[in-house]
C-alpha atoms as one frame of an Amber mdcrd trajectory, in Angstrom:
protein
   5.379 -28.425 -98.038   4.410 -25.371 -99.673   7.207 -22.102-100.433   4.508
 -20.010 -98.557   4.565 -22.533 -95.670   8.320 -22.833 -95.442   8.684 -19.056
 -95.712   6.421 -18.409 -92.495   8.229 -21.027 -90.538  11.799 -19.535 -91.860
   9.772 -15.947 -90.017   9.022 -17.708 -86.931  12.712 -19.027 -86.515  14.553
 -15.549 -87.397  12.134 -13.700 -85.466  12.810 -15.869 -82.350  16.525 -15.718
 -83.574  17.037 -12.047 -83.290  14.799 -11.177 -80.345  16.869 -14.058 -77.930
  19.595 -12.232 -78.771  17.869  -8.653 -78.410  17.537  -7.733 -81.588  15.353
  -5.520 -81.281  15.222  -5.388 -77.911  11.535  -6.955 -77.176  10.236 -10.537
 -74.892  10.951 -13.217 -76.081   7.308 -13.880 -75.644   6.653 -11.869 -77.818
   8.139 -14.220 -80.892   6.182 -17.161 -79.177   2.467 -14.900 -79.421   3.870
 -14.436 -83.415   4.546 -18.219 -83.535   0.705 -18.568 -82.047  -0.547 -16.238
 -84.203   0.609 -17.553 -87.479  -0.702 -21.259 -86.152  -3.941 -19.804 -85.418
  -4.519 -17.475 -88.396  -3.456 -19.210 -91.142  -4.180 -23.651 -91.022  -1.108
 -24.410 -93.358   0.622 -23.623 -90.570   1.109 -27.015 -88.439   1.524 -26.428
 -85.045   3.988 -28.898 -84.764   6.561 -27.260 -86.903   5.594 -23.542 -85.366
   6.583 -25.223 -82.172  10.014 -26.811 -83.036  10.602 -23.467 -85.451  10.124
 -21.316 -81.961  12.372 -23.885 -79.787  15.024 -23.896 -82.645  15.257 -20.103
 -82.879  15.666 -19.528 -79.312  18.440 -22.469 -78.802  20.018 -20.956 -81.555
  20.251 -17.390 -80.228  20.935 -18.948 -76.390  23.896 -20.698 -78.132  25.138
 -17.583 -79.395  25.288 -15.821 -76.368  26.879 -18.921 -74.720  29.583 -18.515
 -77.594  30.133 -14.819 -76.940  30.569 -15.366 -73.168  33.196 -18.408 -73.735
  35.092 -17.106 -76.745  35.429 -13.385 -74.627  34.993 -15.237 -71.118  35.365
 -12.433 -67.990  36.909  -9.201 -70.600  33.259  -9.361 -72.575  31.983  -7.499
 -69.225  34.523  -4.659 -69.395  33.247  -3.485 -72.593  30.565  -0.396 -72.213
  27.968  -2.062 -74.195  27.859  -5.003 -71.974  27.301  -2.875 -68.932  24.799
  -0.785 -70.364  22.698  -3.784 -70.208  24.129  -6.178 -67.693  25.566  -3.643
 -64.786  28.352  -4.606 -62.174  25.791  -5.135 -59.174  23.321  -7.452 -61.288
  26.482  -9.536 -62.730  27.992 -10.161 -59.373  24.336 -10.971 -58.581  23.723
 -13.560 -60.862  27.349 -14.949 -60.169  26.295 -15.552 -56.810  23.094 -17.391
 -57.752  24.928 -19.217 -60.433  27.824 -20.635 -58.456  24.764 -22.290 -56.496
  21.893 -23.205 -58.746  23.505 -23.032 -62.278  20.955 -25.494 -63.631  17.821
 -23.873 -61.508  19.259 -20.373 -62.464  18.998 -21.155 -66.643  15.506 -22.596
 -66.153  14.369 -19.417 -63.844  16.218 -16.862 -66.004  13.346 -18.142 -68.938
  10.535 -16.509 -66.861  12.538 -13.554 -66.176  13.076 -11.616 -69.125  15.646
  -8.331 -67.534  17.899 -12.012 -66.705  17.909 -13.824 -69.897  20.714 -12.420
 -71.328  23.517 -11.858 -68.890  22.744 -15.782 -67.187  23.502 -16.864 -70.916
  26.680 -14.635 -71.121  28.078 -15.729 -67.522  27.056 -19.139 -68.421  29.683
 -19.056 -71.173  32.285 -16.980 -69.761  32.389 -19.520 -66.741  32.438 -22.503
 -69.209  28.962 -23.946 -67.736  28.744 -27.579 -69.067  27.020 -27.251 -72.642
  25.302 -30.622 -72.382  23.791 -29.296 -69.318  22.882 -26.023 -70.948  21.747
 -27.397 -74.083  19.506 -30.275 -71.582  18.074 -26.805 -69.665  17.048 -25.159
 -73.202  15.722 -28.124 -74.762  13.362 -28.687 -71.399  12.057 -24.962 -72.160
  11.653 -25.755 -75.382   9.309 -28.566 -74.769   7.148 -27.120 -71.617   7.540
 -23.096 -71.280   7.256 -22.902 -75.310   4.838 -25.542 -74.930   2.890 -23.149
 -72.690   3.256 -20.076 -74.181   2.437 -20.878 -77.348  -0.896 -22.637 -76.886
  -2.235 -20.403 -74.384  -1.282 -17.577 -77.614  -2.972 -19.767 -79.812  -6.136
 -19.915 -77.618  -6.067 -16.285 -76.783  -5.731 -15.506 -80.460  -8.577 -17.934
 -81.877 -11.053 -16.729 -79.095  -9.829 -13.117 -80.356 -10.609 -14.396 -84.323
 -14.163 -16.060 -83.466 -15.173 -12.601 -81.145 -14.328 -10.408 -84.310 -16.278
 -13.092 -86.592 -19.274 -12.604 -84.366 -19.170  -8.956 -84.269 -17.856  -8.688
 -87.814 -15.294  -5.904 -86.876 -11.647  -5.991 -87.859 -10.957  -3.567 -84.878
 -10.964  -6.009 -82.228  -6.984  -6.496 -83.665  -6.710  -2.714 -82.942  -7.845
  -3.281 -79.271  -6.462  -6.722 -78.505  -3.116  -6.263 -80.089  -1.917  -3.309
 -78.317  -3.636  -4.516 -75.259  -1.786  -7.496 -75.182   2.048  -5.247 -76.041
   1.074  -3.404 -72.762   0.512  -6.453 -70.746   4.461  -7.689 -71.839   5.559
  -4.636 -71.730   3.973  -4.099 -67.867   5.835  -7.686 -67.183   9.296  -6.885
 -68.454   9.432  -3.795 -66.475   8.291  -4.977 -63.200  11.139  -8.004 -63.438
  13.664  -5.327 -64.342  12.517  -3.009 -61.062  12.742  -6.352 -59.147  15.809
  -7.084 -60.409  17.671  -4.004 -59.862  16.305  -3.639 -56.355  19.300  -3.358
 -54.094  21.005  -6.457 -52.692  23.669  -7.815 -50.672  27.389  -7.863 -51.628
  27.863 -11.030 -54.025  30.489 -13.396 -53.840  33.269 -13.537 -55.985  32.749
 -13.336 -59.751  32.697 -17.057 -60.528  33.117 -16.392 -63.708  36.710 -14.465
 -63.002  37.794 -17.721 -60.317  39.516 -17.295 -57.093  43.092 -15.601 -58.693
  43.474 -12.369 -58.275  39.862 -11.957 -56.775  40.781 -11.975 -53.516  43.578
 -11.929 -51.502  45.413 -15.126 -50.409  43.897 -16.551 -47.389  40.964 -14.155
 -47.385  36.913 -15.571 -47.977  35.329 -15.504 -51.381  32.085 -13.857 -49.663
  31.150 -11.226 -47.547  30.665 -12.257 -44.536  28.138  -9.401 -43.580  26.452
  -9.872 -46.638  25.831 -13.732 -46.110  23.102 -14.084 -43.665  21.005 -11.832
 -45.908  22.097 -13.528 -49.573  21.144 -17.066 -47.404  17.503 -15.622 -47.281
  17.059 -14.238 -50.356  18.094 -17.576 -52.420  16.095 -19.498 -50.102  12.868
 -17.060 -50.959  13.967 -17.362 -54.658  14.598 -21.044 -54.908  12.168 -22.303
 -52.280  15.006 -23.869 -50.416
């Protein structure tokens, strides 16, 4: 293996790296389109080492938000920088779903950009198994990567042999941005959906039953629980 080959798989990883953690704050899919890109542009790259470079970076950064959640556990939410991106009302949300369908909830958050994130953090700061959390990562890595990256690597070798038939190196002008917009439409309607208002959540799983409500007292609204019943039944298909 070639330095030039090693150095765009070492760009594939890092990129996936920093932007699971949010740094900067774009998809994830977006990495995975890079990842596609480089296969489809450039034949020293092997797919099958794009792939597991992609998988690797994105366990890596899911890890690291695990860590952060169980090193800090429930104070990591108190800090301002936390809430500007994962608010009170969405954490107690995704408490609620993750007392439930912990499992269900890590493989749903993939899809779900606005999610990602904060399901990693809670996931750590309630001490989630990290065999099971590694086992739901490792599944993504296989089938949603799987996905993702060959319909990218399709999209972009139709895009190559269109601008080898017209002979124009402004199709990349047109399709690039075209394709930003399209991610960028996605993440924000998940985000409006997401911050939609809901129900009262139960208590913070994350912070346990001490000192979260009083002695003898429910760990859910009752008001609220006909309504939260419905929604994770729409959500889960349960």
């Amino acid at each position: 293996m070639s330095t030039d080959e090693l150095l765009w798989y070492a760009s594939i990883y890092g990129w996936m790296l920093c932007t699971g953690i949010g740094l900067p704050p774009v998809p994830e899919e977006a990495g995975i389109l890079y990842a596609a890109g480089l296969n489809a542009v450039h034949p020293e790259v092997w797919w099958p080492f794009a792939w597991l470079a992609t998988s690797l970076g994105i366990l890596s950064a899911d890890l690291i938000l695990y860590g952060i959640g169980r090193r800090f556990g429930t104070r990591l939410f108190e800090y301002r920088w936390v809430q500007r991106f994962l608010k009170k009302e969405r954490r107690q949300r995704l408490e609620g779903r993750f007392q439930q369908h912990g499992f269900k909830l890590l493989m749903l958050a993939r899809f779900l950009p606005p999610l990602r994130t904060g399901v990693f953090l809670i996931a750590g700061a309630s001490r989630y198994s990290l065999v099971k959390f590694i086992l739901a990562d490792v599944i993504y890595g296989i089938f949603g990567v799987g996905l993702f990256f060959l319909f990218g690597s399709f999209m972009i070798g139709l895009i190559e042999h269109v601008r080898h038939w017209f002979n124009q190196p402004w199709i990349y002008l047109v399709a690039v941005p075209l394709a930003l917009y399209a991610l960028y439409r996605y993440f924000r309607f998940q985000s409006a959906r997401e911050n939609s208002p809901v129900p009262q959540a139960p208590i913070s799983i994350a912070e346990g039953t001490a000192g979260s409500a009083p002695a003898g007292e429910p760990l859910t609204e009752p008001a609220a629980a006909p309504a939260a019943k419905a929604e994770a039944e729409a959500l889960f298909g349960e």
